[in-house]
Kinemage of the C-alpha trace (Angstrom):
@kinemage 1
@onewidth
@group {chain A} dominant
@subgroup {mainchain}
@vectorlist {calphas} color= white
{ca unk a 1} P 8.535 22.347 -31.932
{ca unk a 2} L 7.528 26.200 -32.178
{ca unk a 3} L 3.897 26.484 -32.579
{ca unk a 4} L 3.086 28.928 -35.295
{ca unk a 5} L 0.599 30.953 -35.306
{ca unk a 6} L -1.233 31.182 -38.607
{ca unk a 7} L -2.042 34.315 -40.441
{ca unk a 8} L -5.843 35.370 -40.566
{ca unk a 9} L -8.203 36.459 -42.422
{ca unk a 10} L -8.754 39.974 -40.681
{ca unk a 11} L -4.647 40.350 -40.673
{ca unk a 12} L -4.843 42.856 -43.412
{ca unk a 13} L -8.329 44.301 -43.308
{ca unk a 14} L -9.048 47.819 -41.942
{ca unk a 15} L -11.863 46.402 -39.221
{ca unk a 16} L -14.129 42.980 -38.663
{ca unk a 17} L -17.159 44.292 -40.324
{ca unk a 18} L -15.451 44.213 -44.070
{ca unk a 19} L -15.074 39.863 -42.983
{ca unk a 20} L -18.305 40.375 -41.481
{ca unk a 21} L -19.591 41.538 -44.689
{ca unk a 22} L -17.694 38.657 -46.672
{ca unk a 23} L -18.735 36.180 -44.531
{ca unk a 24} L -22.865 36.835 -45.385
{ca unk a 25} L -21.815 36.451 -49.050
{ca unk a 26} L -19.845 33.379 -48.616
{ca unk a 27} L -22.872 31.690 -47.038
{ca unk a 28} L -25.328 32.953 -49.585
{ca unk a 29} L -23.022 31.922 -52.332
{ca unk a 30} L -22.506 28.681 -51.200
{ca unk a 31} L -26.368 28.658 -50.458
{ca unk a 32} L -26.870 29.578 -54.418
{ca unk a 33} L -24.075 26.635 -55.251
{ca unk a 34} L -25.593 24.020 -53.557
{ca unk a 35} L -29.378 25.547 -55.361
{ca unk a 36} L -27.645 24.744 -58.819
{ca unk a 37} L -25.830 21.433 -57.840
{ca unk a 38} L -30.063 20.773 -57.146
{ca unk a 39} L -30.283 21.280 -61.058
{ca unk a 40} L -27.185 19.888 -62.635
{ca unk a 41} L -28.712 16.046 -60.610
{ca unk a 42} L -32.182 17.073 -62.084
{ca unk a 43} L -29.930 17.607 -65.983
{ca unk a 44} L -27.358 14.520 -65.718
{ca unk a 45} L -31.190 12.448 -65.116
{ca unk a 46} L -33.171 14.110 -67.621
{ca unk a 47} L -30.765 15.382 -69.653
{ca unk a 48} L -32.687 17.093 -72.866
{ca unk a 49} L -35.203 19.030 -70.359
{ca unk a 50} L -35.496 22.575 -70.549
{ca unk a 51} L -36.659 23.403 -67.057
{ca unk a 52} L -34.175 25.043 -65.093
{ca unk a 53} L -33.887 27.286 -61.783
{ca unk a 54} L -32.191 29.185 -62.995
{ca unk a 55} L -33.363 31.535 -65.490
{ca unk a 56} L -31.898 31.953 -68.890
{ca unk a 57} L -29.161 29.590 -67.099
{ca unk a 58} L -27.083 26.493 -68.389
{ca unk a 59} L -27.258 24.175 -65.799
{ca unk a 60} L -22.882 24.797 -65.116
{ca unk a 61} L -23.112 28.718 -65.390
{ca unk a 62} L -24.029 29.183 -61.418
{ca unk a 63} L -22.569 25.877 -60.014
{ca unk a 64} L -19.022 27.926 -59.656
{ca unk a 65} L -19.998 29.864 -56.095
{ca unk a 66} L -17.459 32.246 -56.903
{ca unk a 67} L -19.822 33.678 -59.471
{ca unk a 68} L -22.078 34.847 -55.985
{ca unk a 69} L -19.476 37.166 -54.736
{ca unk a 70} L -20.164 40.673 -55.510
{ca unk a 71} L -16.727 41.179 -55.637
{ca unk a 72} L -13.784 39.086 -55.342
{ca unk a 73} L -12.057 37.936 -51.706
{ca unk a 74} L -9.395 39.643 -50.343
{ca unk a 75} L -6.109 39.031 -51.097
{ca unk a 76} L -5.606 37.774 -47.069
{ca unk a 77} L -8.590 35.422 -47.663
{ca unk a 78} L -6.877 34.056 -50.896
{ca unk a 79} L -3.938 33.184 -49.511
{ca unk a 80} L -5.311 31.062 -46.585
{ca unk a 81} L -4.999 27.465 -47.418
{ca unk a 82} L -8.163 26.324 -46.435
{ca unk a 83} L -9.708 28.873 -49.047
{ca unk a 84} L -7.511 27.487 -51.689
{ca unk a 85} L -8.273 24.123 -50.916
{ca unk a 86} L -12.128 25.491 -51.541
{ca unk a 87} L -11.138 27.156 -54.516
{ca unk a 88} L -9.161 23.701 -55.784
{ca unk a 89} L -12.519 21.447 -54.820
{ca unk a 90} L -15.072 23.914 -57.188
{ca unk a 91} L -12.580 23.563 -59.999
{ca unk a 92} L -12.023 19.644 -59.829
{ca unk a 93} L -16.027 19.593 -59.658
{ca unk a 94} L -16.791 22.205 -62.510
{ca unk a 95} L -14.566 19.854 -64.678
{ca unk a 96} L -16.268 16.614 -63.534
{ca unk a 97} L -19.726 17.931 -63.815
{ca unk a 98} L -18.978 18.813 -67.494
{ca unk a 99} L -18.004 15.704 -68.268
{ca unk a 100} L -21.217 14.096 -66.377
{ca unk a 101} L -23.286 16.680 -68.577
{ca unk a 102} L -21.719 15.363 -71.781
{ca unk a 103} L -22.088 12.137 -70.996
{ca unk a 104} L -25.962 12.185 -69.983
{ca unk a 105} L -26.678 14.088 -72.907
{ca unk a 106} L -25.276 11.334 -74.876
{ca unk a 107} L -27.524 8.630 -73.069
{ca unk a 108} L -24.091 7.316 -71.461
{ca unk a 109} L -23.432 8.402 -67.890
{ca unk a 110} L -20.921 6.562 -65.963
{ca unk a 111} L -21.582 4.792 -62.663
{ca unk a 112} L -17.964 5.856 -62.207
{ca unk a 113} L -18.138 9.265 -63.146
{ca unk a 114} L -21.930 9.893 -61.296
{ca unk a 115} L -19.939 8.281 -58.023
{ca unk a 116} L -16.846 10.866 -58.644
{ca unk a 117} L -19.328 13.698 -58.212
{ca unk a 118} L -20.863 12.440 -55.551
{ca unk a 119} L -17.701 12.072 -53.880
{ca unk a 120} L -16.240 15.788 -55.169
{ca unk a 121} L -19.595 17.344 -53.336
{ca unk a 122} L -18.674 15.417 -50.398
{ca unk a 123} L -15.393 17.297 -50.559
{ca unk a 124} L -15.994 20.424 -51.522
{ca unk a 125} L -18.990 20.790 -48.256
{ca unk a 126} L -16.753 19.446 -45.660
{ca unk a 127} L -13.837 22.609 -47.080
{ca unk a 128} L -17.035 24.976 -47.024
{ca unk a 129} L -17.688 23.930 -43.861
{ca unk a 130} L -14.362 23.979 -42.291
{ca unk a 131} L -13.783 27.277 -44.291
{ca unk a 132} L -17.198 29.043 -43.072
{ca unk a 133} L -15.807 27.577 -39.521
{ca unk a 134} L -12.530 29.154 -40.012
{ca unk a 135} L -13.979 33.107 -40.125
{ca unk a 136} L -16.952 32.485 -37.955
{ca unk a 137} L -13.762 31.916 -35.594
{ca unk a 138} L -12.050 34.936 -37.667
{ca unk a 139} L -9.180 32.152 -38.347
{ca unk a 140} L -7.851 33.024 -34.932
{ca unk a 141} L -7.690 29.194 -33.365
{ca unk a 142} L -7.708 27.465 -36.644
{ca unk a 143} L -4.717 25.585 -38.086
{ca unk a 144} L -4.612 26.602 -42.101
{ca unk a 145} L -3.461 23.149 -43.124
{ca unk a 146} L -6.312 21.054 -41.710
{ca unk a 147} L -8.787 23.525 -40.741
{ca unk a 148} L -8.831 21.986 -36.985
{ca unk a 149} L -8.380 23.951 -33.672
{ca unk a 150} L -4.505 24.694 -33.448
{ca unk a 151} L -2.167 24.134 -30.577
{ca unk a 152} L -3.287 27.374 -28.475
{ca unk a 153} L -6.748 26.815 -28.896
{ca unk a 154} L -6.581 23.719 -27.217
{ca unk a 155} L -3.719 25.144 -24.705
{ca unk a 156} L -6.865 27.604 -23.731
{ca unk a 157} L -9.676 25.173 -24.055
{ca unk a 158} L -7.772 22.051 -21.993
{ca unk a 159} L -6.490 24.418 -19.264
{ca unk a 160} L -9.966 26.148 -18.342
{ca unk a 161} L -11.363 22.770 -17.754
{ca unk a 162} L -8.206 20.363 -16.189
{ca unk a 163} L -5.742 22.747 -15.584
{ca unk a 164} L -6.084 23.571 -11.827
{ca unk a 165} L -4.490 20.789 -9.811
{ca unk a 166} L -6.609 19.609 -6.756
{ca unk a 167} L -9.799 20.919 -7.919
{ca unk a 168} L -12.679 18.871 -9.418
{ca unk a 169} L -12.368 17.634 -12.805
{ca unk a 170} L -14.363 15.664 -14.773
{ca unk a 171} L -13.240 12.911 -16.053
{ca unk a 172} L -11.449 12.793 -19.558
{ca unk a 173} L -8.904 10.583 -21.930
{ca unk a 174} L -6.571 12.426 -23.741
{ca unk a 175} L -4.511 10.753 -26.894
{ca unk a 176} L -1.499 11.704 -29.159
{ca unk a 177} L -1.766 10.963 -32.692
{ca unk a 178} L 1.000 10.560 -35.155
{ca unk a 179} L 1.299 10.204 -38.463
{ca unk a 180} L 3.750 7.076 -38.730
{ca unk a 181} L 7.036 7.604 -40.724
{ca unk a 182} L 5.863 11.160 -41.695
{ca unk a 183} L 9.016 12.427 -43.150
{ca unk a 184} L 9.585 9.638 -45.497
{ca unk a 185} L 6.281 10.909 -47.204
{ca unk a 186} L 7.320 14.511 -47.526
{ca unk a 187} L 10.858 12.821 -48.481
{ca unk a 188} L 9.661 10.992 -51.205
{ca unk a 189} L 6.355 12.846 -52.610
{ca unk a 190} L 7.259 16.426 -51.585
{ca unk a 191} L 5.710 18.779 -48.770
{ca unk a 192} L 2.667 19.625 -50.915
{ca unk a 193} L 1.304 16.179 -51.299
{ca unk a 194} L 2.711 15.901 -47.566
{ca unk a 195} L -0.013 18.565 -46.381
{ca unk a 196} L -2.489 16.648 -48.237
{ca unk a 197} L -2.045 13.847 -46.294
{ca unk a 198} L -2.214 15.759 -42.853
{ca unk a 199} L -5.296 17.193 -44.286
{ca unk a 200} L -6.993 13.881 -45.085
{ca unk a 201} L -6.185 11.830 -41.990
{ca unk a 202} L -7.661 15.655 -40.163
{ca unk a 203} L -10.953 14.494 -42.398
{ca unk a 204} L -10.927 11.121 -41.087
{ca unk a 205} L -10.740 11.679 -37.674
{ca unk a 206} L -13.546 13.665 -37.479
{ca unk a 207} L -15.421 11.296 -39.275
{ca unk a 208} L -14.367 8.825 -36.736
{ca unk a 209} L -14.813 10.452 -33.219
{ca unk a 210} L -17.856 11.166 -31.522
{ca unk a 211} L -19.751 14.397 -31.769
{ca unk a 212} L -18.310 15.532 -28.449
{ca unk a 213} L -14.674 14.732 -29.064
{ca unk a 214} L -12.530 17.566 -30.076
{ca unk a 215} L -9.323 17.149 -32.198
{ca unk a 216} L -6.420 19.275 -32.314
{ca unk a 217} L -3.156 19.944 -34.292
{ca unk a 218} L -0.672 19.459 -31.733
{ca unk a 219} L 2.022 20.556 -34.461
{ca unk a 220} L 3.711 18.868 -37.097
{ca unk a 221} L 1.892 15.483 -38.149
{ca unk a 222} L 1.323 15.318 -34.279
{ca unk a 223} L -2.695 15.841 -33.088
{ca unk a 224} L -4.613 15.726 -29.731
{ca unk a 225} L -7.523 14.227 -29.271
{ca unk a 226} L -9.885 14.755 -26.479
{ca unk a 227} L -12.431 12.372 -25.272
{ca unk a 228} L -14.589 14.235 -22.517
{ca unk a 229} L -16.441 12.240 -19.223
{ca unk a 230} L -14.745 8.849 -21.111
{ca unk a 231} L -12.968 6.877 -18.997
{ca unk a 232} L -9.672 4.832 -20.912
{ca unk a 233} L -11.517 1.498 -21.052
{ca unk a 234} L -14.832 3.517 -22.486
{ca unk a 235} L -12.145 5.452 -25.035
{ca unk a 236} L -10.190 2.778 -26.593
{ca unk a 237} L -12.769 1.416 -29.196
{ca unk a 238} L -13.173 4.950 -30.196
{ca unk a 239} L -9.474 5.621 -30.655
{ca unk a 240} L -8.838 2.081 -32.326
{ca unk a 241} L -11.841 3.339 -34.786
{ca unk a 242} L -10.094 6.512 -35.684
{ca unk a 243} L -6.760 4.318 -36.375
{ca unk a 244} L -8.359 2.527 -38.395
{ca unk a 245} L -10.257 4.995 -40.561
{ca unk a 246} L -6.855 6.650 -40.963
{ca unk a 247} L -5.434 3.595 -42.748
{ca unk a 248} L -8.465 2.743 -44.307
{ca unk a 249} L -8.535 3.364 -48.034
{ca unk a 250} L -5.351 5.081 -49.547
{ca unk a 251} L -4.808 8.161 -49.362
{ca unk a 252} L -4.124 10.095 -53.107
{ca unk a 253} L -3.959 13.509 -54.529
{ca unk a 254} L -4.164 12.240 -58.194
{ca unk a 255} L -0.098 12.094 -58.845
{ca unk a 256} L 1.053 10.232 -55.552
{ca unk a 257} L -0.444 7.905 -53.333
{ca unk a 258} L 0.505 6.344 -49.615
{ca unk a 259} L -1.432 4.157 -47.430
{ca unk a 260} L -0.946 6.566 -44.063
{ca unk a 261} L -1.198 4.470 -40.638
{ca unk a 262} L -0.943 6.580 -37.599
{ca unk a 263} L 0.151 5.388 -33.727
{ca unk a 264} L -1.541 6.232 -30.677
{ca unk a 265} L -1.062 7.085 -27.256
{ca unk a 266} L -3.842 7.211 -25.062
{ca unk a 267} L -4.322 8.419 -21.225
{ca unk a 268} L -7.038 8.698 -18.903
{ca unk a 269} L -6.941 12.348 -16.621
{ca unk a 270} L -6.279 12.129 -13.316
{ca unk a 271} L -5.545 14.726 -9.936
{ca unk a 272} L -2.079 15.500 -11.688
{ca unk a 273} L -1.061 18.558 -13.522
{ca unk a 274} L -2.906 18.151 -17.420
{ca unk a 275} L 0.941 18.605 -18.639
{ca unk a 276} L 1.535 15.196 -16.699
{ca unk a 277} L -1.388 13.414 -18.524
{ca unk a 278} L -0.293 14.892 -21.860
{ca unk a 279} L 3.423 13.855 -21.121
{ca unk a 280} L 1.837 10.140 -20.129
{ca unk a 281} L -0.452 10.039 -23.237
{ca unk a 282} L 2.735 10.978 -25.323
{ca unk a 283} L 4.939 8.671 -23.518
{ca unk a 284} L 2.531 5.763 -24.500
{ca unk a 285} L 2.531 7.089 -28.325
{ca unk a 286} L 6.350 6.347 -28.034
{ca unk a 287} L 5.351 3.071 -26.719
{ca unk a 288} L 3.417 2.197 -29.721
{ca unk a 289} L 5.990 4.167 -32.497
{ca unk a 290} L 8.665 1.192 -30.602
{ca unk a 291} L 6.540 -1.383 -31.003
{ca unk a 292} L 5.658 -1.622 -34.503
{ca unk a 293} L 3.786 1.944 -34.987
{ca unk a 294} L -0.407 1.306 -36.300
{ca unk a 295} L -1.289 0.469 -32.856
{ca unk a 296} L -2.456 2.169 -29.760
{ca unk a 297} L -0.844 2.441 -26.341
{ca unk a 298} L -2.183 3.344 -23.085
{ca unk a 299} L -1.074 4.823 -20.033
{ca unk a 300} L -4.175 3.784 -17.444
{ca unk a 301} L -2.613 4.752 -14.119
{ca unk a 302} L -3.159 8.669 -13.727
{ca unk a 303} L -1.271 10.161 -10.196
């Protein structure tokens, strides 16, 4: 499959210091957000206080960050889908916190609606975060769907450290991912809810793998993951933990809902070419597709 390379940020603007400048008032406006979400908790628990701080502020009038920026984002910044995945996280939580308000003021706040919240800041931080990731890397090696490292940022990154054949290497695994049956979800829900899913099982692996494993959109609902100094045998219960986080709760965008397994292939590096243990790591995810799919495979003998 071609590997596309996603627009950027900086495609359209006349130099780096205008995202420079952007970028300092995303952070502070994010840095004001999470300041209010600090007094909308303080209003849904005491909710006929007056103290606020914010002055001369309902507690909902600064929790939108947008309302930070001294001017609105560029129209380059607006289209990239991490942003509007951003955008699409305030707006679900502006709604949720009003209702939360309501509620408290009445002396009735949900368990179900205070855990919603929770759950919406989850959200929204880890799309700030992958966001404020994306220009800090000016959007260059990101992949817009999922906000992980695209297919030539790990070409570069894989390549400078196992590329050269004969010299020393440490020691890595390497695994395919797939998302199992794929196209029957984009057949039957459309490709909208389709890129939700990708999006959510990108969440879920990094929630799974270690803080020095890297994951990468190979392309398509195909990713790489890299396990550095970690032998196969060391590898597999870290692997088997990101299956099963994948398939662990279903996955829904409100309208549609799947429960999304994925197979794996998995292979340790050896003195071969890195396109030898990538070809062996995928040959083991067809392995696992073949015999049932939801299930790892493993290539152990490197050449």
């Amino acid at each position: 499959m071609p590997n596309r390379k996603p627009a950027t940020c900086a495609d359209d603007r006349t130099d780096s210091s205008s995202l420079h400048q952007f970028h300092g008032e995303l952070r502070r406006a994010l840095l004001m957000h999470r300041k209010s979400r600090l007094d909308l908790f303080f209003h849904l628990h005491f909710p006929h206080a007056t103290t606020t701080l914010f002055a001369e502020s309902a507690p909902l009038a600064q929790l939108d960050f947008r309302t930070w920026l001294s001017e609105p984002p560029a129209e380059t910044v607006r289209r990239q889908r991490i942003y509007q995945e951003l955008t699409k996280r305030q707006d679900s939580l502006l709604t949720l916190a009003a209702t939360a308000l309501a509620e408290a003021h009445n002396n009735a706040l949900q368990t179900d609606t205070l855990a919603r919240l929770l759950r919406l800041t989850h959200e929204m931080d880890r799309a700030a975060d992958r966001f404020d990731h994306g220009i800090v890397s000016a959007l260059t090696d990101i992949d817009e769907l999922t906000g992980l490292l695209n297919r030539t940022a790990m070409e570069r990154e894989l390549y400078a450290l196992y590329g050269e054949t004969g010299a020393p290497r440490p020691l890595a695994t390497i695994a395919m991912v797939d998302a199992d049956l794929f196209k029957q979800v984009n057949d039957e829900h459309g490709h909208a809810f389709g890129d939700h899913v990708l999006a959510t099982l990108a969440e879920r692996f990094l929630e799974s793998l270690r803080p020095q494993d890297k994951v990468y959109r190979y392309g398509g609902e195909e990713f790489l993951v890299l396990l550095p100094h970690t032998p196969l045998h060391t590898a597999l219960p870290v692997l088997q933990r990101l299956r099963m986080q994948a398939y662990s709760e279903a996955i829904s965008d409100g309208d549609c809902e799947v429960m999304q397994s994925v197979s794996v292939g998995a292979a340790e590096t050896g003195d071969e070419p890195l396109s030898d243990t990538i070809e062996r790591a995928d040959q083991a995810l067809y392995r696992a597709k073949a015999a049932g799919r939801n299930r790892i495979e493993t290539d152990p003998e490197p050449v």
